[in-house]
C-alpha positions in Angstrom: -10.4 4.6 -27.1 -8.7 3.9 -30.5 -6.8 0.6 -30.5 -3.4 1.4 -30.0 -3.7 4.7 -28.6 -1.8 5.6 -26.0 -3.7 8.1 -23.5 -1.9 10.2 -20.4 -3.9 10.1 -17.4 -3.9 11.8 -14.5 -5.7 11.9 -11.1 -5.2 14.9 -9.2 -5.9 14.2 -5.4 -5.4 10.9 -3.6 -7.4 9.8 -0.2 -10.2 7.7 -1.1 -11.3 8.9 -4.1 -7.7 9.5 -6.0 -7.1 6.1 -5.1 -10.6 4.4 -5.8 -10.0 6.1 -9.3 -6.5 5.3 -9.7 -7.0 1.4 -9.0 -10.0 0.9 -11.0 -8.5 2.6 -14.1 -5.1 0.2 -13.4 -7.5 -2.3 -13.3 -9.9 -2.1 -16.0 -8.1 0.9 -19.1 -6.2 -1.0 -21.6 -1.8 -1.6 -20.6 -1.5 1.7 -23.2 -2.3 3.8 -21.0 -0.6 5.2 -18.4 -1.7 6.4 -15.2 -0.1 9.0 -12.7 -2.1 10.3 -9.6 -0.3 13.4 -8.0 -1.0 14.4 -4.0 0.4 16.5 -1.4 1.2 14.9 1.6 1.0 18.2 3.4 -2.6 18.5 2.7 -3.9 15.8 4.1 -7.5 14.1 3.3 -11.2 14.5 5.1 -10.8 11.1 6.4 -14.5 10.4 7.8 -16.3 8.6 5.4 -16.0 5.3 7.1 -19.5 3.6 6.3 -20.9 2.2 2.8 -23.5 1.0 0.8 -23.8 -3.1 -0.4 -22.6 -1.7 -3.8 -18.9 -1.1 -2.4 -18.8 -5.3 -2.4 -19.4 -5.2 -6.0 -16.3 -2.7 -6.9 -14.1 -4.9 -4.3 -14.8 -7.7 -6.4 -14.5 -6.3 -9.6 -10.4 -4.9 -8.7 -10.4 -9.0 -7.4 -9.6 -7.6 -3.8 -10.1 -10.6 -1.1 -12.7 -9.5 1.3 -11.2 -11.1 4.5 -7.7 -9.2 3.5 -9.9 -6.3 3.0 -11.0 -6.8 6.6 -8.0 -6.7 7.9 -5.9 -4.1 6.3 -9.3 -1.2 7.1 -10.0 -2.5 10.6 -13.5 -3.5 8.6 -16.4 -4.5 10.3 -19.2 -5.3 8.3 -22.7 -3.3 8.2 -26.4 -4.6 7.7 -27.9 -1.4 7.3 -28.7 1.8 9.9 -30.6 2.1 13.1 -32.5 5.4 13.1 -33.2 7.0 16.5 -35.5 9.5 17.7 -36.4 10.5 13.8 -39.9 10.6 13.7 -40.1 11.4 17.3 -38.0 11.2 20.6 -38.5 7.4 21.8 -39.3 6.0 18.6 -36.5 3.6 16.2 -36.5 2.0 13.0 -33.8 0.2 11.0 -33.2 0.8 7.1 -32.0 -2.6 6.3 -30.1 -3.6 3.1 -31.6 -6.5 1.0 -35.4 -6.9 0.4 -38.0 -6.6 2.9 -39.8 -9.9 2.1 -39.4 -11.8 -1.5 -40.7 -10.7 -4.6 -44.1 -13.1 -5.3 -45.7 -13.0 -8.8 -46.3 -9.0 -10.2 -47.2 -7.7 -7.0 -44.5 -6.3 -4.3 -44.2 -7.8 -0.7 -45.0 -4.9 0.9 -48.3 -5.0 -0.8 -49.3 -8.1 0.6 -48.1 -7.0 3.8 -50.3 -4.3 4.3 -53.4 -6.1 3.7 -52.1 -8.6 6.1 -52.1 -5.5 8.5 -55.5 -4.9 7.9 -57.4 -8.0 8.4 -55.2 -8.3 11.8 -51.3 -9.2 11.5 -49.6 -7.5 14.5 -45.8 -8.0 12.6 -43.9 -5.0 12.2 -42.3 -5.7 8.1 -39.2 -6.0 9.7 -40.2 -9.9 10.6 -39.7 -10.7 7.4 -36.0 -9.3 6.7 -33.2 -11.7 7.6 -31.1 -8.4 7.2 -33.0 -6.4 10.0 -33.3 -9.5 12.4 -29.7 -10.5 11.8 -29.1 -6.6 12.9 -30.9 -6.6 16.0 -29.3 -9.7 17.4 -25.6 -8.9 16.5 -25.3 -11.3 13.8 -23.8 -11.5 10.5 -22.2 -14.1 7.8 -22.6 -14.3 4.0 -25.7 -15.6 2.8 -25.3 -19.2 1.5 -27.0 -20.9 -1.0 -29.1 -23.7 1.7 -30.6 -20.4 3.0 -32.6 -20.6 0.0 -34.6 -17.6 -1.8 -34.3 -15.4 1.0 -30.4 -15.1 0.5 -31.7 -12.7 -1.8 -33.4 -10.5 0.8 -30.0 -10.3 2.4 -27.6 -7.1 1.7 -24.6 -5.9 3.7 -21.9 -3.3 3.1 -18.7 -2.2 5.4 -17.8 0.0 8.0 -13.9 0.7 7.2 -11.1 3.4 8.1 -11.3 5.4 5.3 -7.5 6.4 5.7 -6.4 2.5 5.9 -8.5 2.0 2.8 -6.7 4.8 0.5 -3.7 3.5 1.5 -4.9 0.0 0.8 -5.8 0.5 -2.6 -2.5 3.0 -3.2 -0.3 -0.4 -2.9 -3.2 -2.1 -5.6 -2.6 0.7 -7.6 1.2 1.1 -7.4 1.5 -2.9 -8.0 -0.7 -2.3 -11.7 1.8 0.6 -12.5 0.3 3.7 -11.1 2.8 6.0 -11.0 2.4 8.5 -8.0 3.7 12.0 -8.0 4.6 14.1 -4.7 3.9 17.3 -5.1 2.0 20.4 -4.3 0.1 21.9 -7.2 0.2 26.1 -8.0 -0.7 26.4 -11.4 -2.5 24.7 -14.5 -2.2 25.2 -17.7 -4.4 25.4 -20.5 -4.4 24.6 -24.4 -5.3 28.0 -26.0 -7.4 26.3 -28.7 -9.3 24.6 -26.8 -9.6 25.1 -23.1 -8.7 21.8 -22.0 -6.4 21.4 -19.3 -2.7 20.5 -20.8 -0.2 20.9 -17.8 -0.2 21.1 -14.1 2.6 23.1 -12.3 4.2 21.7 -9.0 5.6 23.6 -6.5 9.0 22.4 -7.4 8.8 23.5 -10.5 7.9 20.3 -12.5 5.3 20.0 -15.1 2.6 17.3 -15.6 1.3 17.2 -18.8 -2.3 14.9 -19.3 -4.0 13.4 -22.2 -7.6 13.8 -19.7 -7.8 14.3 -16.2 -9.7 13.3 -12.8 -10.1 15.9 -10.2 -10.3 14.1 -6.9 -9.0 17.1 -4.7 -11.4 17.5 -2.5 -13.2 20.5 -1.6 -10.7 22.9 -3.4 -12.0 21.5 -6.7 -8.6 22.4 -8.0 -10.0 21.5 -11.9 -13.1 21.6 -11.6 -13.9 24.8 -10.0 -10.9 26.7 -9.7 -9.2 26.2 -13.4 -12.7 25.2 -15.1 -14.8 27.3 -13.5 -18.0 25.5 -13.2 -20.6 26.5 -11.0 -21.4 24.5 -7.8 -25.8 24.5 -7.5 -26.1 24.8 -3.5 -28.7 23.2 -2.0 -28.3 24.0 1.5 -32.4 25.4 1.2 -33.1 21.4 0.9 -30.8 20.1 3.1 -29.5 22.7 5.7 -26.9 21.0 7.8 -23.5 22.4 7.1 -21.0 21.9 10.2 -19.9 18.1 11.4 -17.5 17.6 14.5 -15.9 14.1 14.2 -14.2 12.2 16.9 -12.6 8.5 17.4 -13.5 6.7 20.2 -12.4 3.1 22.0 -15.1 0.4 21.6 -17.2 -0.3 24.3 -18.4 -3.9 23.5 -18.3 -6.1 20.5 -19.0 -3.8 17.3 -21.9 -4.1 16.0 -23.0 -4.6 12.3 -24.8 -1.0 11.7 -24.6 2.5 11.8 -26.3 4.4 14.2 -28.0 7.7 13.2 -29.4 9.3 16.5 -30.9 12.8 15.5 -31.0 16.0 17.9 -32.7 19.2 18.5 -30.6 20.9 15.1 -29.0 17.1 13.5 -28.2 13.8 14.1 -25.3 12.4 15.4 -23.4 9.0 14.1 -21.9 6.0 15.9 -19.9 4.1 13.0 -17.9 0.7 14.8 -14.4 -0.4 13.6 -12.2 -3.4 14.8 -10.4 -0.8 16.7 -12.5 2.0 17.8 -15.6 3.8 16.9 -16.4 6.5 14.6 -18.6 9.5 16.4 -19.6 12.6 14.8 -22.3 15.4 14.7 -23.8 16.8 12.0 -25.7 20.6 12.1 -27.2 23.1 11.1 -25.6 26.0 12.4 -28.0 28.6 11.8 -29.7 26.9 15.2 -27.3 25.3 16.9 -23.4 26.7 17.9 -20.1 25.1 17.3 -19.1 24.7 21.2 -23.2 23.9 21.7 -23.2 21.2 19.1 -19.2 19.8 20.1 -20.6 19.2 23.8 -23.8 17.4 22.4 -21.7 15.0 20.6 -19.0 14.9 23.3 -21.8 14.5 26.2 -23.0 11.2 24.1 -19.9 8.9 23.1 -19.2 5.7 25.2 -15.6 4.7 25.1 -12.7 7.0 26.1 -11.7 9.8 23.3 -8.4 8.6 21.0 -8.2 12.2 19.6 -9.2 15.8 19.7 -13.4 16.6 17.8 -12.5 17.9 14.3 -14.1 20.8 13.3 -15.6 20.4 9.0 -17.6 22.6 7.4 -19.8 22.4 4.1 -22.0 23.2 1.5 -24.4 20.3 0.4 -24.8 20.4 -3.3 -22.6 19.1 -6.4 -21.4 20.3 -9.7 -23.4 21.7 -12.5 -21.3 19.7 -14.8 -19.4 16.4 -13.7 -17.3 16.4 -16.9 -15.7 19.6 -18.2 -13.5 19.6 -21.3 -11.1 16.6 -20.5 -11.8 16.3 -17.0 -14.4 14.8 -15.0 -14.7 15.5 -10.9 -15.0 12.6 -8.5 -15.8 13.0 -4.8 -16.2 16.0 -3.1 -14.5 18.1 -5.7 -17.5 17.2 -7.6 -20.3 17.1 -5.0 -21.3 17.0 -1.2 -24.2 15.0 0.1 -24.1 14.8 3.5 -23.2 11.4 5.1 -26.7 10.1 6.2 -27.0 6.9 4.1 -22.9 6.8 3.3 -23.4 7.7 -0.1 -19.8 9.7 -0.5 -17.9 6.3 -1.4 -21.0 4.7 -3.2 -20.7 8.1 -5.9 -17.1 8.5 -6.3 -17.4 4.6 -7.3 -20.2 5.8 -9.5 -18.7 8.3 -11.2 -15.6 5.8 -12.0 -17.9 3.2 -13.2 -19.7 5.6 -16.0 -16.3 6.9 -17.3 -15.8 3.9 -17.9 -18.1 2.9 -20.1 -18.2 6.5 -21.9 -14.2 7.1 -21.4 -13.0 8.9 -24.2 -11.0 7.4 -27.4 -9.1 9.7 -29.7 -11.1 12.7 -28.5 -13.9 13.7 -26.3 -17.2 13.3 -28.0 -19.3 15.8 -27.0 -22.6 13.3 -26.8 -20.9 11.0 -24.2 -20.2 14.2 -22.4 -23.4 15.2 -22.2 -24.9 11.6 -21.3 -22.5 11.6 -18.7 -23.5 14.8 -17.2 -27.0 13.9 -17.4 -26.9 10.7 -15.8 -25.1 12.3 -12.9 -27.2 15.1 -12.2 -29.9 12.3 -12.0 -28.3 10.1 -9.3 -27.5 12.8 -7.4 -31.2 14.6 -7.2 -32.4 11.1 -6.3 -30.1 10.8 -3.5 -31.0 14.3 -2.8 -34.1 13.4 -2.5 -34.2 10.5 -0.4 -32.1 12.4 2.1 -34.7 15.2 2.2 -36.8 12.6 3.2 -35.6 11.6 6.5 -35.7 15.6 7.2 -39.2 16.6 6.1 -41.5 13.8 7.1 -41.0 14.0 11.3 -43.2 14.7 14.2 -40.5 16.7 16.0 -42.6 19.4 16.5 -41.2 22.9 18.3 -37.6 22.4 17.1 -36.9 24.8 14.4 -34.6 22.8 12.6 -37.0 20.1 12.0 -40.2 22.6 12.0 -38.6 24.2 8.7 -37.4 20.3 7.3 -41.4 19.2 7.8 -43.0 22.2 6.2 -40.4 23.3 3.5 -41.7 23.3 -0.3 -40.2 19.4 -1.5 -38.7 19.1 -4.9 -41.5 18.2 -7.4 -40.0 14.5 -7.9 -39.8 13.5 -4.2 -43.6 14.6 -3.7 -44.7 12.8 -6.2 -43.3 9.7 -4.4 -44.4 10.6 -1.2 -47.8 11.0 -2.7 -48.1 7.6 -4.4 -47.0 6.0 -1.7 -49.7 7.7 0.5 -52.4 6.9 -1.7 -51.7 3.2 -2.3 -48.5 2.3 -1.1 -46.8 2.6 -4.4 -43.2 2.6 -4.9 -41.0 2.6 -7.8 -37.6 2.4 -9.1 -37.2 5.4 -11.4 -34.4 4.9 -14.3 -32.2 2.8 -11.9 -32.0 5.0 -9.0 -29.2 4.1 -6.4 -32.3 3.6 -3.9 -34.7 0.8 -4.4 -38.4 -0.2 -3.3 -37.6 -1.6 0.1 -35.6 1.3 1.0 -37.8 4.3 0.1 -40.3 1.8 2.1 -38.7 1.4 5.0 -37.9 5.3 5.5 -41.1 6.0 4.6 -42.6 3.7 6.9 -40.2 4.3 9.6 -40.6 8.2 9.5 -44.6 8.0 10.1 -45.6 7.6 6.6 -48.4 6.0 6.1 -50.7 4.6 2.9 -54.3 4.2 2.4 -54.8 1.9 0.7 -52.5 -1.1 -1.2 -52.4 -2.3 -4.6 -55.9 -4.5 -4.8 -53.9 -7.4 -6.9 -53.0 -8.5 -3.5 -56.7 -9.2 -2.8 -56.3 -12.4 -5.3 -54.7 -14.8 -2.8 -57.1 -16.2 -0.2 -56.9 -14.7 3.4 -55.6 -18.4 4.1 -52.7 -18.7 1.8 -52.2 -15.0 2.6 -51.2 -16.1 6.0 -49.1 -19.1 4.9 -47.4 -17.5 2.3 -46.2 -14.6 4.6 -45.5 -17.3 7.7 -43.0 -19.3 5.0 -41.3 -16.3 4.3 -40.8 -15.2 8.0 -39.8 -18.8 8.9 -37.4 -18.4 5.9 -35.7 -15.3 7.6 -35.5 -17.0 10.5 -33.9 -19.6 9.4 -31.3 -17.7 7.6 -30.8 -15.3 11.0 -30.3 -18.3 13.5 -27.2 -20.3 11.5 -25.4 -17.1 11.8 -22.6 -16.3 14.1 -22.1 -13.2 16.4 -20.7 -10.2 14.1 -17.6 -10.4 16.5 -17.0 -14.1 15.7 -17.1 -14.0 11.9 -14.6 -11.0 11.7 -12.9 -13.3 13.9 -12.6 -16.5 11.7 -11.9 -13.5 9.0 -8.8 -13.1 10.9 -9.8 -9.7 12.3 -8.2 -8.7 15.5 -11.0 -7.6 17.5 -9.2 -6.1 20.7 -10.7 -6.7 24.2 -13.6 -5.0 25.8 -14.4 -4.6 29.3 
C-alpha cells in the first residue's frame, strides 16, 4: 500500500469469518485505513464450526488476545487432537495427535526408526512416544513448559470453542480498533463500468456503501464472489461425497475431554466436540445412501447428555472457488470454499486466507501478479487438505457398505497416490511446499487407517540395535515425563477461571 494512502475496506458478512477478517485487518493494516464490516442480523450465521487446529493459537496471539480470557468468553476447552472410531473397521481406534510423534534425530525421521524397532521386536504402538496422544488418553492437558525439555516440541494443542461466542468475541476486538459495523441487509451491488470491480453495495434501506477492496465473508450465498463476480465453484463432491450434516447441542456428561471424537457409520461419521457448557453432536452424510430422518435418528440414538435444542438440518457442496481473489475482492470462509469438518479446517482457512492478503494486500492498485500468486497458493492448500481428507475415506476395511465400498475403490487424485505410494514402499513422507499437514500427521492417518510400508528408510540401520533401544526408551520416558506433571483437562480450565458446571 502506498504510504499515505488511504484505502476503504469492507467485509461483507460477519459470524466467524467477517469478524476473524475484521479484527486482524484492525490489527495489523496501517491507522489510514478504514474498516467497515456490514451483516444482517436477520440472517443469522452456520454457527458449528466449534473445533480447531494448533495454528488458531498462533492468530490469538498475533491480535495479543489472552488465552485464559479467550477461555472464558467461548466456553473453550482445549483440544489435543481427534480420536477416530470404527474408521478402518468397526472395533478398531486411533488418535491423530497434534505435535510430533517422537523427536526429530539427525537427517532421518522418527518414524523411521520406529519401524525398524518394530521389526527386530518392539511391541509399542508410535503413540508411546507422543506426550500429545498419552496426555489425550488420560484426560490431561497444560502448556508445555520449558523443564519438559525437547519433547515440549512434540507437544501441539488447539481449542474447542462456541463458534457464535467467538464472533462476538472478536466483534468487541474489532469495534475497540475502530471497526465500524454496518446493519443492514444487502440487495444490490454495484459495479465500476471500466473496470468490473465492485464500487457500491446497496442496503435494503436504501444506503450505499462504497469500497476501496472488498472481503466476501457471507457465507454460502457468496454474495461477491459468486453472485456479483460470477466465479465458478469446482465441486468435488465425486472425491468427497458427504453433503448433509444434522447438528445438535447437548449437556455434558462428565468432565470434557481434550479431543474431538470422529465415530464414523454405515454412510459418515458422526462428531462429539466438548465445551465448558455442553457438547457439540452432529452427523455428517452422504445422502445418496443414507436418508435425512435415517441419518437424524443415527445421531439422535448416539448423544449422551439431555438435548439443549432441536437437530439442525445443513446442506452442502464440498469444493471451493476457482478463484479466491476476483477484481478487488477476495472470498474467505465458506463463500470461498467448503471442506467438510473432519480435521476442523474451516477456521484454520479463513485464518489463512487473511494471513496471505496480508502479505500480498494491494497498494494503489491491484497488481495482477499478487493476484495470481494469491490464487495459486490457495488452490494449493486447499487440494492438500482435500487430499488428506480423501484419505480417511478411501483407505478403510469397511467392506459391504456402499458409502465406504465407493471411498476405498474410487480413482484418487494423482498427488494423494503418489503419497500413499511412497509411504507404502518405504514409509516415506514429505512436507510438500508447506502444506497445512505435516509428517506426523499424514503418518498417523495413514497408520491408523491400515496403511502399511515395506520397508523404512535404511539410514536408520546406522545406529546399533542397542542404542536403537535406548534412544527410543529416552524419548518415551521423555513423554512420560511431560504427560504425568500435567493436571486433569477439567482442572486447568479451572485455574484458567473456566466455569466448568457440575456433572452427575
Amino acid at each position: 500500500m502506498s504510504q499515505g494512502a488511504k484505502r476503504s475496506i469492507v467485509v461483507v458478512g460477519g459470524g466467524t469469518a467477517g469478524w476473524m477478517t475484521a479484527a486482524a485487518l484492525s490489527r495489523f493494516l496501517p491507522p489510514a485505513c478504514s474498516i467497515t464490516l456490514v451483516e444482517s442480523e436477520e440472517l443469522g450465521t452456520i454457527g458449528v464450526g466449534e473445533s480447531t487446529i494448533p495454528q488458531m493459537t498462533v492468530f490469538n496471539q498475533g491480535l495479543g488476545i489472552d488465552e485464559a480470557e479467550f477461555l472464558r468468553e467461548t466456553s473453550g476447552t482445549c483440544k489435543l487432537g481427534i480420536e477416530f472410531v470404527d474408521w478402518l473397521r468397526p472395533g478398531e481406534r486411533y488418535f491423530h495427535g497434534f505435535g510430533a510423534v517422537g523427536r526429530e534425530i539427525g537427517m532421518v525421521q522418527f518414524h523411521h526408526y520406529w519401524l525398524r524397532s518394530r521389526a527386530l521386536g518392539n511391541p509399542n504402538p508410535m503413540w508411546a512416544y507422543s506426550p500429545t496422544a498419552l496426555a489425550a488418553g488420560e484426560g490431561r492437558f497444560d502448556r508445555p513448559a520449558p523443564a519438559d525439555g525437547p519433547m515440549r516440541q512434540s507437544f501441539g494443542y488447539a481449542y474447542h470453542i462456541d463458534a457464535t461466542a467467538y464472533g462476538g468475541f472478536l466483534r468487541r476486538f474489532a469495534e475497540r480498533a475502530g471497526v465500524r459495523r454496518v446493519e443492514g441487509r444487502i440487495v444490490g451491488v454495484e459495479r465500476d463500468p471500466r473496470t468490473g470491480d465492485i464500487a457500491t453495495l446497496r442496503l435494503a434501506d436504501g444506503r450505499a456503501l462504497a469500497g476501496d477492496f472488498f472481503f466476501d465473508c457471507s457465507g454460502f450465498a457468496a454474495l461477491l464472489i459468486g453472485r456479483t463476480l460470477d466465479v465458478p465453484f469446482e465441486d468435488w463432491t465425486h472425491w468427497l461425497p458427504c453433503d448433509r450434516a444434522w447438528a445438535v447441542p447437548s449437556a455434558n456428561s462428565g468432565e470434557p475431554l481434550p479431543y474431538t471424537r470422529a465415530t464414523a457409520r454405515p454412510a459418515g461419521w458422526q462428531w462429539r466436540i466438548p465445551l465448558q457448557h455442553r457438547a457439540g453432536n452432529g452427523i455428517v452424510y452422504c445422502s445418496a445412501f443414507i436418508g435425512d430422518d435415517a441419518a437424524r435418528q443415527q445421531l439422535l440414538g448416539s448423544i449422551d447428555g439431555a438435548l439443549l435444542l432441536e437437530p439442525r438440518l445443513l446442506r452442502f457442496t464440498t469444493g471451493r472457488r476457482a478463484r479466491m481473489w476476483e477484481g478487488n475482492c477476495i472470498a474467505l470462509g465458506l463463500a470461498g470454499g467448503f471442506l467438510e469438518p473432519l480435521e476442523a479446517t474451516s477456521i484454520y482457512l479463513v485464518q489463512s486466507g487473511i494471513a496471505r492478503a496480508l502479505r500480498y494486500f494491494p497498494g494503489a492498485g491491484v497488481d495482477p501478479a499478487d493476484r495470481a500468486a494469491f490464487n495459486a497458493e490457495t488452490e494449493f492448500e486447499y487440494a492438500a487438505i482435500r487430499d488428506f481428507l480423501i484419505l480417511h475415506y478411501h483407505a478403510n476395511e469397511r467392506v459391504g457398505e456402499p458409502l465406504w465400498d465407493a471411498c476405498r475403490t474410487m480413482r484418487l487424485p494423482d498427488s494423494l497416490a503418489q503419497k500413499i505410494a511412497l509411504f507404502r514402499g518405504n514409509g516415506r513422507i514429505f512436507r510438500e511446499n508447506l502444506e497445512l499437514f505435516d509428517v506426523p500427521s499424514w503418518l498417523q492417518v495413514m497408520w491408523g487407517q491400515g496403511i502399511r510400508p515395506a520397508g523404512y528408510n535404511p539410514l536408520a540401520d546406522r545406529v546399533s540395535e542397542g542404542d536403537l533401544r535406548a534412544m527410543l526408551e529416552e524419548v518415551e520416558r521423555g513423554a512420560r515425563r511431560l504427560v504425568d506433571r500435567l493436571p486433569s483437562h477439567g482442572e486447568f480450565l479451572a485455574a484458567s477461571g473456566a466455569a466448568i458446571p457440575a456433572t452427575a
